[in-house]
Structure formats: structure tokens, C-alpha cells
C-alpha positions as CSV (number, residue, x, y, z in Angstrom):
1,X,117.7,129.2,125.4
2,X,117.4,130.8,122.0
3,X,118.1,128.5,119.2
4,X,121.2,129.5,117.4
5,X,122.5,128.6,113.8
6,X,126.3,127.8,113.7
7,X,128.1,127.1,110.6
8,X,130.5,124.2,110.5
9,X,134.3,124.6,110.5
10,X,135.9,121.5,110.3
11,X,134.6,117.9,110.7
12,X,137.3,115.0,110.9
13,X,137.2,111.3,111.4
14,X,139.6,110.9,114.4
15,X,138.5,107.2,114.5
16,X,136.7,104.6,112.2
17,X,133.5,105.6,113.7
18,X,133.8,108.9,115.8
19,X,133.9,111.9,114.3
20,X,135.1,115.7,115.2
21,X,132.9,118.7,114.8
22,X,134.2,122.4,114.7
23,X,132.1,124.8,114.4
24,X,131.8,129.0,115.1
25,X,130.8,129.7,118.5
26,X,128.5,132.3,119.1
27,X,128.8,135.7,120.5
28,X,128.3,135.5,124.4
29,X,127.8,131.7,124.1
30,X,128.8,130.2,127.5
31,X,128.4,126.4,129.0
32,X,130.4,124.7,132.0
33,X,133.4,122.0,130.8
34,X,131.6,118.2,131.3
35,X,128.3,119.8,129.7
36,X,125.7,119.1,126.7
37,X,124.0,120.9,124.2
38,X,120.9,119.8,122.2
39,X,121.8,120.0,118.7
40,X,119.7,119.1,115.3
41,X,121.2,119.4,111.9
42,X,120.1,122.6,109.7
43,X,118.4,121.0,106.5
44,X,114.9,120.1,105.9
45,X,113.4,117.2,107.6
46,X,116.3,117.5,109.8
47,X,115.8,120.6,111.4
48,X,113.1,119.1,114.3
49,X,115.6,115.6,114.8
50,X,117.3,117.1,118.3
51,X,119.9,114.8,119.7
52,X,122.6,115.5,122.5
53,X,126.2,116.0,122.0
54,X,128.5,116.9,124.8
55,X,131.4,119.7,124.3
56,X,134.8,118.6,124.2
57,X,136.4,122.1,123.3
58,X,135.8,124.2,127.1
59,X,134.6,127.3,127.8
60,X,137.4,129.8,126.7
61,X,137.9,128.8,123.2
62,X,136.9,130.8,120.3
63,X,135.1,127.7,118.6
64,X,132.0,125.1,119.5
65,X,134.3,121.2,119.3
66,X,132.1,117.6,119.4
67,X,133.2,114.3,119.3
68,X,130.4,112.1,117.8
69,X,130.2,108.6,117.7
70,X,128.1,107.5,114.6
71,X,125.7,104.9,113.5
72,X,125.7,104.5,109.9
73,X,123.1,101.6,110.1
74,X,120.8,103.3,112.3
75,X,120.6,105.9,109.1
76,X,119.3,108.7,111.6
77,X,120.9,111.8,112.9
78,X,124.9,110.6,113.1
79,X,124.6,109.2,109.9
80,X,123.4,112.1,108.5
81,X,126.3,114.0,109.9
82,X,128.9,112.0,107.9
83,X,127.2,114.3,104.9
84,X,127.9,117.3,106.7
85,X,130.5,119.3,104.8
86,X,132.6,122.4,105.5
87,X,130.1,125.7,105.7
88,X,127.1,123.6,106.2
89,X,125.4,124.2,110.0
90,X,123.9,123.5,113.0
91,X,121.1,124.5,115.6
92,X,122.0,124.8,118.9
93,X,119.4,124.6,121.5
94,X,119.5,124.3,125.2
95,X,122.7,123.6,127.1
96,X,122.6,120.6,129.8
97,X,124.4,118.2,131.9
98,X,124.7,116.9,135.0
99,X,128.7,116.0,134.9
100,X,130.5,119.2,136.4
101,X,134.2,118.8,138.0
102,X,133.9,118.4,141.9
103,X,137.6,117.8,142.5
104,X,140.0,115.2,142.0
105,X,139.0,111.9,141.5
106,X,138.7,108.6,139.7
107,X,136.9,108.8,136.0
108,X,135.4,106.1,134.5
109,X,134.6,105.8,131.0
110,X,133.2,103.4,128.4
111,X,133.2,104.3,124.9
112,X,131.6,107.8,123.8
113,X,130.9,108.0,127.3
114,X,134.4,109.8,126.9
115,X,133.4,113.2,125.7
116,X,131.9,115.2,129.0
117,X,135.5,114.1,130.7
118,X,137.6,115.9,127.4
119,X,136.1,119.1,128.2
120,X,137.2,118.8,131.9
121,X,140.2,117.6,131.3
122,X,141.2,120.2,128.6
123,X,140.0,122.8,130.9
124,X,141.8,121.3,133.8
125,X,144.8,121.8,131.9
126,X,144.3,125.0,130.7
127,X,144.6,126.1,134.6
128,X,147.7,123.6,135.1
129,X,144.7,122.1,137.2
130,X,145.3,118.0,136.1
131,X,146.4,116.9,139.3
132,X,145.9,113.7,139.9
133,X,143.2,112.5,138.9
134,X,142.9,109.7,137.5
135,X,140.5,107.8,133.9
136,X,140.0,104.4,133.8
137,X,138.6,104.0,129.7
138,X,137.1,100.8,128.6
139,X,136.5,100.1,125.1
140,X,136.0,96.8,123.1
141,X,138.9,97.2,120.5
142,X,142.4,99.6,120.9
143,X,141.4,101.0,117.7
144,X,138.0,102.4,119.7
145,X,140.2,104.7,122.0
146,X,139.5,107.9,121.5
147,X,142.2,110.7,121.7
148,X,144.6,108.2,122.9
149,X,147.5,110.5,122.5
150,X,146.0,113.6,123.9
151,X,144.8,111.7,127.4
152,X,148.1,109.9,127.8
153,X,149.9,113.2,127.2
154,X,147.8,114.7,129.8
155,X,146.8,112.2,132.4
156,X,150.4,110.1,132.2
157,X,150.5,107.0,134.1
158,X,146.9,107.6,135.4
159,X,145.5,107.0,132.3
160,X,144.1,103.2,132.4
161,X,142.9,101.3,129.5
162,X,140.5,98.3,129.6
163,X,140.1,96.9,126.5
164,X,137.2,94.1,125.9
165,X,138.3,91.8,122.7
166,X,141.5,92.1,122.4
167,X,144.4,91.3,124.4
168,X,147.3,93.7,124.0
169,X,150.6,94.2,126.2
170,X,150.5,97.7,128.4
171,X,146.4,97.6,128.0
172,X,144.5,95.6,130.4
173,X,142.1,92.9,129.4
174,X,138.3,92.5,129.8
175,X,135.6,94.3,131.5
176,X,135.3,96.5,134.4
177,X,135.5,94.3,137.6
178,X,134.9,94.8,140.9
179,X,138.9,93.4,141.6
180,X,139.9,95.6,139.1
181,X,138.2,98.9,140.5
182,X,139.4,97.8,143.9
183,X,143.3,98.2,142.4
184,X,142.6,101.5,140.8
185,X,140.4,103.3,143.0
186,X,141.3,104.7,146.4
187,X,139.0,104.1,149.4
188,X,140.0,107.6,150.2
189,X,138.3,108.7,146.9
190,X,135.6,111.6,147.3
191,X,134.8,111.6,143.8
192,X,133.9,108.9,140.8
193,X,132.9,110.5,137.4
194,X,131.2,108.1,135.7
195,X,129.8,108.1,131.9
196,X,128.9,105.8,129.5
197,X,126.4,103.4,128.2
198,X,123.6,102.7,130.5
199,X,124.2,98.7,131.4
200,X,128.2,99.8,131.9
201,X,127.1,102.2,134.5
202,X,124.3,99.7,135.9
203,X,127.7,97.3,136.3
204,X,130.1,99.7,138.0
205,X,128.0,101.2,139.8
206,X,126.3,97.8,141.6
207,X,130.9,97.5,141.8
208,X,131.5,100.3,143.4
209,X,128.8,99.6,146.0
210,X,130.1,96.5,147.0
211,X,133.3,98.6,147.4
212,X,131.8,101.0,149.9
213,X,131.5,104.2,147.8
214,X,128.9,106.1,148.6
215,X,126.2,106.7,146.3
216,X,127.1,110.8,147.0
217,X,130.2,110.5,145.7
218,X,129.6,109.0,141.9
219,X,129.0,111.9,139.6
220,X,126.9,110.6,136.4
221,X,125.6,111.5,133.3
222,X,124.2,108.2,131.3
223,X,125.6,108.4,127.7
């Protein structure tokens, strides 16, 4: 894919460490909902740094959206984005991803991991497509949930929160378990999204075996 310049439209913090990207979206620019582009920041000595960041805005809107976690200590590429300011831009490169909507299922996120299942959702619900599927979102704090609102108002009582260090009424407590799959996850299910970071995945995965899911039927895309 030709590399293309976008200019930044607006950039919000929607969470103490997660930001929001906007930017224009090129002419004839096209990528599936659940998808990844390869993105480096468009200043010198930043211009070669190419990371991934996965589309949360789908594929009919007139703009490019991301939802970035960032790492102030690591002082590399999402730190430098918390300078980014309104007109400044990007480069696009090539558009990836391995997380495409199959059909209704059972998602399961952890953190940032988050962001491919936006897109899909937001695009499910563009086409009144929701259904019933179902997210199951672990995080370590309630204050790491990202787009609370927007995924309650879409998913309803299918949206499941797992929350790691705190213990708070209406969220449940902990980590993923292979009890607590077993209560939210059909045997019937044909399909298990599943995104986040890679010893979460190692976990649920080792779970969901044990639960007689078939390797075919967990879609992944390590975060």
C-alpha cells in the first residue's frame, strides 16, 4: 500500500491513559471493521518508528478514529503522541488484521485489546446488526474501561465486566476463569473473538480448551 499523509483532527483523552485520534481519511481509503493499520508519526526521527493501531471508526465514515493506549515511561511512539496537536499528521502504511466478524458470538477482551471489537461493533450497529452477541472485558481498575457508556448502550446486558483490583457491586471480580467462561459462554457458541495482551490470550485460550471449544472457532489477533 502507498503511504499516505493524514492530518490530525481531533485527539482526546477518553481515559487517564488511552487516548482518541481523529484524523482525515483519505480519498478511496477502504479497510474491513476489526482491522489494523501501520502508522508512524510525521516528524523527523519519527517518520521510520511504525507501530500498529487498530480502527475504531468503520468503514463508512468520512474520518480515520484510534483509540491508543499510551506509555509515557516507555518515552517511544505513544508518548510521543501525547504531543500530537490539532493539524499535525500521520503516515499511514499498510492495512492488516486478522480479526474480521464471522457471526455472533462471545468476545473477549482485555485492556486495549478492546479496539478491533469497536470497529465491529459500531459497524454492527450501523446495519441494526448487534444481535446478540455477547463482550466479556477484563481490566485491572473500572477507571481502565474503555468506552463504558458506548458498549453498555450497545451490547445491554451482554456486556460483562471483569475487573482485576478492585471489587465493585454490578462488575465481577478477578481474572478470567475457566468457571467463569463456563457461565458466560454457550457450548453452542461457533464463534470466540479474542484480543488482548499475549499471556491473557495464552490463559483463556488453555480455558476454553478445557471447555471443549474448538481451536476453529477462536478468532485472534494478539494485542
Amino acid at each position: 500500500m502507498t503511504q499516505q499523509v493524514v492530518k490530525v483532527k481531533t485527539i482526546t483523552s477518553i481515559t487517564h491513559d488511552v487516548l482518541q485520534i481523529v484524523t482525515v481519511k483519505p480519498h478511496n481509503f477502504s479497510f474491513i471493521a476489526g482491522q489494523a493499520v501501520a502508522i508512524s508519526i510525521n516528524k523527523p526521527s519519527w517518520e521510520n518508528e511504525i507501530r500498529p493501531f487498530t480502527f475504531t471508526s468503520i468503514p463508512t465514515d468520512s474520518f480515520l478514529e484510534f483509540v491508543v493506549k499510551v506509555y509515557p515511561s516507555h518515552k517511544g511512539v505513544t508518548n510521543e503522541l501525547l504531543t500530537l496537536k490539532i493539524g499535525d499528521s500521520l503516515i499511514l502504511h499498510n492495512v492488516f488484521g486478522a480479526i474480521t466478524y464471522r457471526g455472533e458470538g462471545v468476545f473477549i477482551a482485555g485492556g486495549a485489546g478492546i479496539t478491533p471489537f469497536v470497529s465491529i461493533f459500531r459497524d454492527l450497529r450501523s446495519k441494526n446488526e448487534i444481535g446478540n452477541n455477547k463482550l466479556i472485558f477484563a481490566n485491572k481498575t473500572k477507571g481502565d474501561i474503555i468506552l463504558e457508556r458506548e458498549l453498555k448502550e450497545m451490547l445491554s446486558k451482554n456486556f460483562i465486566n471483569i475487573i482485576a483490583d478492585e471489587n465493585i457491586v454490578g462488575y465481577a471480580h478477578g481474572y478470567i476463569s475457566e468457571s467463569f467462561l463456563k457461565d458466560h459462554i454457550s457450548r453452542a457458541c461457533e464463534n470466540i473473538y479474542l484480543c488482548g495482551p499475549a499471556p491473557m490470550m495464552e490463559s483463556v485460550e488453555k480455558q476454553l480448551h478445557y471447555l471443549n471449544h474448538k481451536h476453529k472457532t477462536i478468532i485472534k489477533e494478539e494485542f
